[in-house]
Structure formats: structure tokens, C-alpha cells
N, C-alpha and C positions, 0 to 999 in steps of 0.2 A: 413452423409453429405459428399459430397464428395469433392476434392481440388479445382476446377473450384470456386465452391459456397463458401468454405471460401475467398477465394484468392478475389473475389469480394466484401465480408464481410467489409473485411479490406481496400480497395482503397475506400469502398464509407466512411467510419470513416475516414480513415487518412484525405479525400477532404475534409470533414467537416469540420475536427480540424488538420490541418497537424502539429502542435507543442502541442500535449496534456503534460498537468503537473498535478502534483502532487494538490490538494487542500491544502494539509498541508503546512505554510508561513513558509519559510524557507532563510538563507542564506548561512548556512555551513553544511560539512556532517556531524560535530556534531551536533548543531541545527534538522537540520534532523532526526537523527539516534532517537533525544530524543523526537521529536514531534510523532515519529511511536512507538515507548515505550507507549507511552500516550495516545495512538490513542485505545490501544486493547479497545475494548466493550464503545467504546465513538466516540461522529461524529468530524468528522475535525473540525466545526463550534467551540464545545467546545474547542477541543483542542487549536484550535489557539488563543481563547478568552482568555486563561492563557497565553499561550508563549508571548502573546503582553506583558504581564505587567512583565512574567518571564526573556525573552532574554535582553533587556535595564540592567538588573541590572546583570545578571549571564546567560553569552552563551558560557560557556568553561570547560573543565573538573574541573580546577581549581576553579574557581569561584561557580562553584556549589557546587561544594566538601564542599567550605567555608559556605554555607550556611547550610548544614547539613539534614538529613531529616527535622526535623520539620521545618526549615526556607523555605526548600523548599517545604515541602506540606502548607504551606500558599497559596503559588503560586498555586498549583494544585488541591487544596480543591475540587473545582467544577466538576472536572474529575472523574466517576466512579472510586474506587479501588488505589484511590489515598496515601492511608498509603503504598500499595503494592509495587503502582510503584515509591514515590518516593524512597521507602530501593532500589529497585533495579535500580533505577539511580543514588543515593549516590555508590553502590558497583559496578556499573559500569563505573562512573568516575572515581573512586577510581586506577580501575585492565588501566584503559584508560593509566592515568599518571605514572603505573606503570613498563606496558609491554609494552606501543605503542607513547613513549613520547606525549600525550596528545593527537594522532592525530586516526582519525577513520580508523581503518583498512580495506583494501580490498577484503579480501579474506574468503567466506563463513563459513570457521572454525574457522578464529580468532572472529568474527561476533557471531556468535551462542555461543562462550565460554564468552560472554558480561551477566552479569546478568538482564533478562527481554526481552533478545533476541531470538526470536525462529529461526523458518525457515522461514515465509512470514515475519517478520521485515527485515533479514538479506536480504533477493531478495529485497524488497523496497527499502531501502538501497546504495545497489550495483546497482541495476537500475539506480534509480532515481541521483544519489550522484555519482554515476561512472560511468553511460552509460553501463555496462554490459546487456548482451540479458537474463533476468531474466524474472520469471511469478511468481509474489506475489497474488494468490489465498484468495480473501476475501469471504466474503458472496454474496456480488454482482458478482466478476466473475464466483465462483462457482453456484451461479443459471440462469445467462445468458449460463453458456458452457453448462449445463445441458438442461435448456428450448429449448433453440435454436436448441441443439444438434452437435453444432459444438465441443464439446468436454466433451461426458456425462462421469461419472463416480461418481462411492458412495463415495467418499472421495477426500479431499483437494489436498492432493499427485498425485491420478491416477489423476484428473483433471490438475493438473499440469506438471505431465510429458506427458500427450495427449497433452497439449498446445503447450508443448517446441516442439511437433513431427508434428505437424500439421499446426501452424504459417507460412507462409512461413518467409526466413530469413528478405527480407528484412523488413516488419512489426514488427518483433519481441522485440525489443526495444521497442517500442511504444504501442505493443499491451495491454500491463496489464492498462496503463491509460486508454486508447478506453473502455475496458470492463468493468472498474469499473465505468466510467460516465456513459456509456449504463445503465448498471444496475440501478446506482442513480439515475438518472431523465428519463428514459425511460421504461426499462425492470424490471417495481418496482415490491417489491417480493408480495405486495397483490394485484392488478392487474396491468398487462401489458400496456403500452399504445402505442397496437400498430395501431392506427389510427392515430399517427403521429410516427413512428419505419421507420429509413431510411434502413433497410433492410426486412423488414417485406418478401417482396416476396422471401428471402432467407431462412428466419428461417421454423425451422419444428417441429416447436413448435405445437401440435394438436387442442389446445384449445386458438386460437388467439380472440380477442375480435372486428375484423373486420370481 
């Protein structure tokens, strides 16, 4: 694909949605940080379904700490893998109040040294919570860069570093929400629907279903 045809890509999404967000309800970048913990192998829909009944009573390193795993997988019972995440969002409040007085830090390696924190949490994160030019690589982006071809590769990473190199800047911010909704409600991974895809005449994708 070549820069004309992304560059295109991205003006006719941003017209669409020129302020795309996050799905996961949030109002701090702890709240945040612990909605994307939550989020692994689960839909936002779930996620957010706990944090309504979890945030009102404990949205702070401290107050969650207080609750302890078991008071907090009450809250998260209904989340996939939830005995998992919540140990590692007790021992990541925990290292929070320790190293970073209570507050979420900025910068990628303090991020990833979070328990439950990989590499697409830590760019979600910084994106979304700080406005850095980040590509948090899900299953929907990684199958939209793929199908479309605007940025194929066998793995999470190569797909992500084609992003960061082929975005142009000023999209760049903005682009990982554009592609994960593209994905969700359009570019779905068991068929396409691209009889209503506002870029369809860009993607080169071979087996469109128009």
C-alpha cells in the first residue's frame, strides 16, 4: 500500500470520528490503567460492567489495596481470569504506593515493571491517559493492518512498528482508536462488512465481500 492510500485512510476516519476514545469508562489514569488490566481476553462491555460497581467504592491505589484480592475479585468475578488479575492489580497498587506515590507513571518502563502490565497495556495507557503518539496492537488492529495491508506483518510487534513508520504524524495519536473500532464494528474478523467500509476502495484486501 502505498502513502497517498494510507494518508487517505486516515482523513476519511478521522472526518468520521475526528475525537475517537477509548470504549473502556474511565476518569483517571489509574481508573484507566486498571480497566486495560481487565480488559486482557474480555470486551470493554464486561469490563466496564464491574468498574460501574467497582470505581464508586475503591478508584485509588489505596483504596483498592484495602480491599485485598478477595474483596476485589467480588468486583471482577464476571471478568475472564479474574483470580489472575485481581493478584496482579493488588501487587500493582501495592509497587503504585510504593515507588510512584500512588500516581501512574509515564513512562514505558516504569509501566511494563507494573504487575499485569505488558507492552499493548503500557501504549494504551500512555496514549490514551497521556496523549503520547503510541500503537496499542489488539486483535482488531492486528487483523485490519493485515487484511487491508496497510501494515501486514506475522506478529504484534512487526505490526506495530510498521504502524509507528507508516501513520503519518499527524494521525498518529488518534490512529490505534480509528483501527480498533474499524475492526469492531466493521472489518469483523469472521466477515467483513465491507458494503458499508468507508474505505473499502482503499483496502487491498483480495477477498472483499462487495
Amino acid at each position: 500500500m502505498n502513502a497517498a492510500k494510507r494518508r487517505e485512510i486516515f482523513r476519511r476516519l478521522r472526518e468520521l470520528n475526528p475525537e475517537p476514545r477509548t470504549e473502556l469508562e474511565y476518569d483517571t489514569p489509574f481508573e484507566l490503567l486498571i480497566a486495560v488490566v481487565l480488559s486482557a481476553q474480555a470486551t470493554d462491555v464486561g469490563v466496564n460492567k464491574a468498574t460501574r460497581l467497582l470505581y464508586p467504592i475503591a478508584n485509588t491505589p489505596a483504596a483498592i489495596l484495602a480491599l485485598g484480592e478477595e474483596g476485589l475479585s467480588e468486583y471482577i468475578k464476571t471478568i475472564g481470569l479474574y483470580r489472575t488479575k485481581a493478584k496482579n492489580v493488588i501487587a500493582a497498587c501495592r509497587l503504585l504506593l510504593e515507588k510512584h506515590g500512588g500516581e501512574v507513571p509515564q513512562t514505558r518502563e516504569e509501566l511494563e515493571a507494573l504487575p499485569g502490565v505488558g507492552r499493548k497495556t503500557a501504549n494504551v495507557v500512555l496514549n490514551t491517559a497521556f496523549g503520547h503518539a503510541t500503537m496499542a496492537v489488539d486483535t482488531h488492529i492486528f487483523r485490519v493492518a493485515n487484511r487491508t495491508r496497510l501494515a501486514p506483518g506475522k506478529d504484534v510487534r512487526e505490526v506495530e512498528d510498521k504502524l509507528m513508520k507508516v501513520v503519518p504524524a499527524e494521525y498518529l495519536v488518534d490512529a490505534h482508536h480509528w483501527l480498533i473500532l474499524h475492526g469492531r464494528y466493521i472489518c469483523k474478523a469472521r466477515r467483513p462488512e465491507c458494503e458499508r467500509c468507508p474505505i473499502v476502495d482503499l483496502c487491498e484486501y483480495p477477498a472483499k465481500t462487495v
